[in-house]
C-alpha positions in Angstrom: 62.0 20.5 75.7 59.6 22.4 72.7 55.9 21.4 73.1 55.4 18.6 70.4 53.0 18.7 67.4 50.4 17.1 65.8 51.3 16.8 61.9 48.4 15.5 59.2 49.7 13.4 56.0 47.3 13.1 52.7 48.4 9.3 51.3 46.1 10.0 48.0 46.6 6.2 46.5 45.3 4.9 50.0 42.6 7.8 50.4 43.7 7.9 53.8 45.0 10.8 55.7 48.1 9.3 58.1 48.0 10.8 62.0 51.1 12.0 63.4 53.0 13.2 66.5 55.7 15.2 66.3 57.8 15.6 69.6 60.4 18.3 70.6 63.3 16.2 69.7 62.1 15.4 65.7 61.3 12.0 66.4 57.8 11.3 64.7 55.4 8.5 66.1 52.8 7.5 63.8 49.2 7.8 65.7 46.4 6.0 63.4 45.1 6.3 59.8 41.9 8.1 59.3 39.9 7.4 55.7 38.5 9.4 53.1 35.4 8.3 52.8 33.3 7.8 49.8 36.2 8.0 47.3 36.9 6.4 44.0 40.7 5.7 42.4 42.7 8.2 43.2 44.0 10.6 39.7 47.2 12.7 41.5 48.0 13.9 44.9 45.7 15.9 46.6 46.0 19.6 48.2 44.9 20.5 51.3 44.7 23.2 53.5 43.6 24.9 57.3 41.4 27.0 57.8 42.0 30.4 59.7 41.8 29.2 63.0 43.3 25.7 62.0 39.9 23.9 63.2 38.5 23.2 60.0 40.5 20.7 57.7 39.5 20.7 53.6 41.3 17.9 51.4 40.8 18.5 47.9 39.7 15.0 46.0 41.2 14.6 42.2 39.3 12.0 40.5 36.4 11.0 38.2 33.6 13.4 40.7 36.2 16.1 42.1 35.0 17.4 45.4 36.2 18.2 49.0 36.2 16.9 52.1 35.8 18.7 55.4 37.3 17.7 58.9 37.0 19.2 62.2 40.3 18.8 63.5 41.8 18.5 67.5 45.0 19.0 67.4 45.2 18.7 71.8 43.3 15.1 71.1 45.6 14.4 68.0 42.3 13.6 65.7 40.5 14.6 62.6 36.6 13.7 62.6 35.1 14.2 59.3 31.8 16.4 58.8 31.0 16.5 55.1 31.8 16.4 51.2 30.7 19.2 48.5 31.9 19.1 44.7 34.8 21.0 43.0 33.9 22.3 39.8 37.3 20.7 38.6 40.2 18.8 39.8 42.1 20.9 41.4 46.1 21.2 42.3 45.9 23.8 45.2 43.6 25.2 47.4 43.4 28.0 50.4 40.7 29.7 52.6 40.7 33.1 52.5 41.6 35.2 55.8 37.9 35.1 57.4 37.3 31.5 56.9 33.8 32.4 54.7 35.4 30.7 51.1 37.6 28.0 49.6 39.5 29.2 46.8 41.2 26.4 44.3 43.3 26.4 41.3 43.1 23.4 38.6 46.0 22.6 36.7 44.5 20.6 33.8 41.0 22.6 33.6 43.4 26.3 33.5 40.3 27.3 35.9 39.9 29.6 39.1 36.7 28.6 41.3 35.7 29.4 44.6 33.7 27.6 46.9 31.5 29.3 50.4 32.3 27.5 53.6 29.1 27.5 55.7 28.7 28.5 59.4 29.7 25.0 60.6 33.0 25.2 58.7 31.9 22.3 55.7 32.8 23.7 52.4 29.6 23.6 50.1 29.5 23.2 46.1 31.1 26.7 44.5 29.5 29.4 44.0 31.7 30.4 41.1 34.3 29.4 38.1 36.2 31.0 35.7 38.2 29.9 33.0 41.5 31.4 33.5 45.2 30.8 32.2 46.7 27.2 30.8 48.0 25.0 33.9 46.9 27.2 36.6 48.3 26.1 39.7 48.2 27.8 43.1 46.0 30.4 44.9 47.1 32.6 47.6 44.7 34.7 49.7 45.8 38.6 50.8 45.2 39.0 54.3 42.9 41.9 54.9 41.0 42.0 51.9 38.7 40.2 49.2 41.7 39.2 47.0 44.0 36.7 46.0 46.9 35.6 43.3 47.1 32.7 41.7 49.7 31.3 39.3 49.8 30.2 35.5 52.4 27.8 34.9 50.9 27.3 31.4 51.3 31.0 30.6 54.1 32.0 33.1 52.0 35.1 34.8 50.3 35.7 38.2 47.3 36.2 38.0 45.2 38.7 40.7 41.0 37.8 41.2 38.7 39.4 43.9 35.9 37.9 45.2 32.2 39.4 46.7 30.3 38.5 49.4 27.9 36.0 47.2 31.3 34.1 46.1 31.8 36.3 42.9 35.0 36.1 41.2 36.4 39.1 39.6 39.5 38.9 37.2 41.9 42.1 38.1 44.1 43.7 35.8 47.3 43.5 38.2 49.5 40.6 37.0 53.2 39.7 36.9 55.4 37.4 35.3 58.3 35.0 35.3 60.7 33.9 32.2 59.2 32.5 29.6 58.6 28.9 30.2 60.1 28.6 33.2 56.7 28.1 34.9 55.3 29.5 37.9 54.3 26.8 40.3 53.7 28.1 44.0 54.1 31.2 45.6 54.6 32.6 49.4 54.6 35.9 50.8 57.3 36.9 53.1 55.4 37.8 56.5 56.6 41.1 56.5 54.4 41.1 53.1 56.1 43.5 51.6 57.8 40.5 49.0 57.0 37.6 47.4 58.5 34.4 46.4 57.4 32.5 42.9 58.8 28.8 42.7 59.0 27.7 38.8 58.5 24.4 38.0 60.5 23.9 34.9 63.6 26.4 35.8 63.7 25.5 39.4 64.1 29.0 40.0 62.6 31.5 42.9 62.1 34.7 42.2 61.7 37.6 44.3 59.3 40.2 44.0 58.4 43.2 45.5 54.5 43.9 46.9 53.1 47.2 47.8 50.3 46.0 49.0 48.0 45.8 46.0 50.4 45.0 43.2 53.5 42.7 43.2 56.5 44.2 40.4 55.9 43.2 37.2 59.1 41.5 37.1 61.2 39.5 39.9 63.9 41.6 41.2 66.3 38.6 41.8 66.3 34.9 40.5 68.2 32.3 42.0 68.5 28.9 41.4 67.6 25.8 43.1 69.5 23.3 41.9 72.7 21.4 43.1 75.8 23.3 41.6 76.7 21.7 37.9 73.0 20.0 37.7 72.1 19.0 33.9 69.5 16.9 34.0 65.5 18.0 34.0 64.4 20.4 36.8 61.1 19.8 38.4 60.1 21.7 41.3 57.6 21.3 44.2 57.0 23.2 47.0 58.5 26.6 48.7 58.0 27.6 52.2 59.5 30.3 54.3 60.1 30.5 58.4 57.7 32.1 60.6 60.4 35.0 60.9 60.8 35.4 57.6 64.7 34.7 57.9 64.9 31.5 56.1 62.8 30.4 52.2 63.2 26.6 51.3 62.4 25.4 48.1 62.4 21.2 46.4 62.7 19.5 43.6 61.9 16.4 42.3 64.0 15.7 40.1 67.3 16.2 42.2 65.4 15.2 45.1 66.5 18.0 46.8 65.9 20.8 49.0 67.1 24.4 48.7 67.9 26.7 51.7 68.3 30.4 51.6 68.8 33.1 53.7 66.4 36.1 53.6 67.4 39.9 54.2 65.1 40.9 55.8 65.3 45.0 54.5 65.5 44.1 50.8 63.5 41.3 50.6 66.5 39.9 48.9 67.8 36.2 48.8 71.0 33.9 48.9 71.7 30.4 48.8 73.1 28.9 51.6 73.0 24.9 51.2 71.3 21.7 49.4 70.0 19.0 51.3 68.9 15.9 49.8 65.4 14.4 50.8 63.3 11.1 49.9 63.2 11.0 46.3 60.6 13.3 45.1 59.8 15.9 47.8 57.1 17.2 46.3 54.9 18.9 49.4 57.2 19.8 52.7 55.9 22.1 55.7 57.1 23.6 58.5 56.6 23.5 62.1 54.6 26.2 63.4 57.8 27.6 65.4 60.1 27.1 62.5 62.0 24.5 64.0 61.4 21.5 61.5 60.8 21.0 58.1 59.1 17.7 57.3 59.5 16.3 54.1 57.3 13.9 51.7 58.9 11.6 49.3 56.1 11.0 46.5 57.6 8.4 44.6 59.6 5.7 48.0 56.4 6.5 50.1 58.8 8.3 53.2 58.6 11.2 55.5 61.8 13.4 56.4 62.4 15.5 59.2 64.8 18.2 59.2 65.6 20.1 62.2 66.4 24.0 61.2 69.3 25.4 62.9 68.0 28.6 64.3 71.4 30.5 63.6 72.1 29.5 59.8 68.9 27.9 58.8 70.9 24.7 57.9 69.0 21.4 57.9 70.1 18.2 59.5 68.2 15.2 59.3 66.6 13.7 62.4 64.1 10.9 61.5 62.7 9.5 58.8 59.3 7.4 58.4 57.4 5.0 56.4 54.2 6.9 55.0 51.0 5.6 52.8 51.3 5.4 49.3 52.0 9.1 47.4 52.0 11.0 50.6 50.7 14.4 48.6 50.5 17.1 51.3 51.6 17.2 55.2 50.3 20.0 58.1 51.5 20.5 61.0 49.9 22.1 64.0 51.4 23.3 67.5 49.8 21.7 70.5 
């Protein structure tokens, strides 16, 4: 049977992150609760992230003082201990590392900001070293591997956005950008591990669009836009989260609104996309991850307060539901580490 995992849940209403094991069936066994300490009422869900060498937790606190929290996590000993808090210059709906672990980039939706944050030697993210006020509604950042550089996207101003960043935590606005339809809004974005493509998720289309990336510069345009919804849908779309397999073969995308989750397969060659089913989660999957090895994708139900998992049929991509669990209140974000 698969080695099981150790998968992290961010309850923002409880300020609590929920402990999990994951075994090679899909059955989920809830470990312990571990708190966010020195927190006030929670205002939204709250991001997090790993670090490069998935030690280092960072939880990103949206509230009246917005700041983050850093956690050394053991994913053999299925804990998280925390080591420290540092301010946010704004509340912030995404955030990443970049590829060396030296800086936490974030994204803030209501502020239309793009900050950045060192991470000191121990791994605790300090106070940032830099802001900038960037598009309306900006709302996730995405480090390129292998250099200083990252995208981030406008939902406010449906563009992506490219900054660099210096050694002393400098941000740098770059005049590569591309865009989606206007107002459809661009919401997340993955690259294809291949990373020559790239896949936006708009929130108010529930689209995905596919774009091409040389390296530097994703097209200015997508090259393909497919839809997310259930077939004949007519009511609002609100979209979530997108995340693709490990090998590339498979891109999932939710939304809120249908409580629903898209599954496509990916060629592979032309980076190109095509819908293959709709499964139907918790209502409102807004943040869902996958297993390490790509064989599960668990999903969190914002608004009943329940975690899905999905096993992914390694032939079709298909998902087919295996457990389901009780949660905190507005489970925001979920990790999942092997071991």
């Amino acid at each position: 049977m698969p080695s099981s995992c150790f998968v992290i849940v961010c309850n923002a209403a409880d300020n609590r992150l929920g402990l999990y094991e994951l075994d090679g069936s899909g059955a989920l066994s809830h470990l312990r609760d571990a708190d966010l300490p020195g927190l006030e009422e929670s205002k939204g869900s709250y991001p997090m992230t790993l670090g490069p060498d998935r030690s280092k937790l960072y939880v990103a606190y949206r509230g009246a003082a917005p700041a983050v929290l850093t956690y050394a996590v053991d994913a053999a000993g299925r804990s998280v201990e925390f080591l420290g808090k540092s301010p946010l210059a704004d509340n912030m709906a995404h955030i990443a590392t970049d590829e060396g672990g030296r800086f936490l980039l974030s994204a803030s939706y209501s502020g239309g900001k793009v900050s950045i944050n060192p991470i000191a030697a121990d791994g605790v993210a300090q106070g940032p070293s830099d802001t900038l006020q960037a598009e309306p509604n900006m709302h996730c950042v995405v480090p390129l591997p292998g250099t200083d550089a990252f995208f981030a996207t406008s939902l406010g101003s449906d563009l992506i956005l490219k900054y660099r960043f210096d050694a002393a935590g400098k941000l740098t606005l770059e005049p590569e950008r591309a865009g989606s339809a206007a107002g459809s809004g661009p919401r997340h974005f993955v690259f294809h591990p291949s990373m020559r493509f790239g896949y936006l998720l708009t929130e108010k289309a529930s689209t995905v669009g596919v774009f091409g990336f040389d390296g530097k510069s994703l097209t200015r345009e997508p090259l393909q836009s497919l839809s997310i919804m259930p077939d004949n849908w007519r009511g609002k779309c609100w979209a979530a989260d997108i995340r693709i397999t490990p090998d590339g073969r498979f891109l999932y995308a939710s939304d809120r609104s249908a409580n629903s989750i898209a599954g496509f397969a990916v060629d592979g060659a032309t980076g190109l996309i095509e819908r293959r089913q709709i499964t139907f989660a918790a209502p409102w999957p807004r943040s869902f991850n996958l297993d390490p090895h790509g064989r599960f994708l668990l999903a969190l139900g914002e608004a009943s307060g329940l975690m899905d998992v999905f096993a992914i049929d390694p032939g079709t991509g298909g998902l087919d539901k295996r457990h389901t669990i009780p949660t905190g209140r507005i489970p925001s974000w979920v990790e999942i580490l092997a071991g």
